[in-house]
N, C-alpha and C positions, 0 to 999 in steps of 0.2 A: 259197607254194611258190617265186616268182619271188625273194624277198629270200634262200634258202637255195640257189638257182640261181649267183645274183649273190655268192653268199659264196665258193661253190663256185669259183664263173669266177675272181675278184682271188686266192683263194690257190693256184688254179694259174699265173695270170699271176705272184704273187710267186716262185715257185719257178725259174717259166722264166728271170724275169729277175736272179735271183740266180745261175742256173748260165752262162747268159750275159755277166754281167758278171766271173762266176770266169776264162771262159775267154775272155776281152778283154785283162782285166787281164795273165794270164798270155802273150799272146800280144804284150802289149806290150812285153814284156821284150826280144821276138827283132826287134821290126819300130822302129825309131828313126824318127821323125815329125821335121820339119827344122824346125818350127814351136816344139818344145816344147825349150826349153835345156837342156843338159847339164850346169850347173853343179857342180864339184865340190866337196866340204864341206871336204875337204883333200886333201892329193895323196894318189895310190894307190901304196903301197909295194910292192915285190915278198913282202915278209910279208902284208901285207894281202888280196892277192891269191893267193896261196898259202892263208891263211888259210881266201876266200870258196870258193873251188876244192874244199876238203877237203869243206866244209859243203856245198856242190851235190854233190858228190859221193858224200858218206856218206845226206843226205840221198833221194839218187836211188835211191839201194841202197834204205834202206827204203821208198821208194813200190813198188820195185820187189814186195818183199817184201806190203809190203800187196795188192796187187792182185792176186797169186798165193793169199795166203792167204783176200780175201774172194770169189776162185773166179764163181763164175756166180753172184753176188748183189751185181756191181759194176754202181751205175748210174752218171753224173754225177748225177741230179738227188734231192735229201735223202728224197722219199717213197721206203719201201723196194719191192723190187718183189713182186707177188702172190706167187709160191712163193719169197719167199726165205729165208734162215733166219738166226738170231743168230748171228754170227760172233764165239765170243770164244776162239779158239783161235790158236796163234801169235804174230804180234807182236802180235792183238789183245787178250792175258791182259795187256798192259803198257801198251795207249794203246787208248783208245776209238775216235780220228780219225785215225790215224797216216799215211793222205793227205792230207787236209787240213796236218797241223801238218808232212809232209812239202814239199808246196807252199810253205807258209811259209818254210820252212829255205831251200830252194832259192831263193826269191826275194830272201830274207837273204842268201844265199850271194853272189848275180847282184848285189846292192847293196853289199857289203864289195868284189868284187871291182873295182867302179867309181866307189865313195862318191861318186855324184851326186844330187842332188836330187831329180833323176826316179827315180831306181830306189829312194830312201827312201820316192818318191810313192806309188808302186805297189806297195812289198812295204806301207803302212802302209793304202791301198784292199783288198791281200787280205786282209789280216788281217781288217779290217771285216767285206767281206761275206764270207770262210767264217767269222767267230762268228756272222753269223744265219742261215748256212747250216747250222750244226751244232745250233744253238739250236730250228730246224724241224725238221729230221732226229728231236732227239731226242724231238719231241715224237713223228713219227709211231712211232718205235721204241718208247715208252711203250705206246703204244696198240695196238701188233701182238704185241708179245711180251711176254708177262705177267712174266717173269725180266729185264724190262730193268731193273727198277731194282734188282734185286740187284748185278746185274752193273754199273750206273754206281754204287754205292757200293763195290763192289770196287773197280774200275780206275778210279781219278778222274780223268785225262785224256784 
């Protein structure tokens, strides 16, 4: 009982500390540490910038969209919540994770428009851990709603 206790406890500690470090990562973007250099990869063009702008920006539109559409079955953290329901209606008939890979674009966005090192750091840290945040999610999605894998062989992203 104590070793199914103990399995119980690390895969919630894992969860905690993957929604944690999503929104570290993410937080990192806005707070600039004096310690950590800003090197740029190349100079930042007014194209370039324009560019990142568009992509935070169209991006942000669709988390926005996401968050509306998965309604009162929005958590941060990958286990879904007791009553909530499969969400594949909306921008979800077309992307699986579409806050997640929303995040990402943004972060992409926040990195073209400053092509430094640290903002490659960070959008290449979220990427990491939301793929094993999505990778957990969809296991517990498997397991609560019997139509999930229909529905992840329909929408493959």
């Amino acid at each position: 009982m104590a070793k199914l206790q103990l399995k119980i406890f690390f895969k919630a500690a894992y969860e905690i500390i993957l929604v944690f470090l999503q929104f570290f990562i993410i937080s990192l973007h806005f707070f600039k540490w004096k310690f950590i250099p800003e090197k740029q990869i190349i100079q930042v063009t007014p194209f370039s910038y324009f560019v990142g702008f568009l992509i935070i920006i169209f991006s942000f539109i669709i988390l926005l969209v996401a968050i509306k559409d998965l309604g009162r079955n929005l958590s941060p953290f990958p286990r879904p919540l007791k009553n909530s329901n499969l969400v594949n209606k909306g921008i979800y008939r077309f992307t699986r994770h579409p806050m997640y890979y929303s995040l990402i674009f943004i972060s992409f966005g926040v990195f073209i428009t400053k092509l430094s090192i640290y903002y490659l750091f960070l959008s290449t840290g979220l990427i990491l851990i939301i793929k094993f945040k999505i990778a957990l999610e969809e296991q517990y999605l498997k397991n609560k709603f019997k139509n999930y894998i229909l529905y992840q062989n329909e929408v493959k992203y």
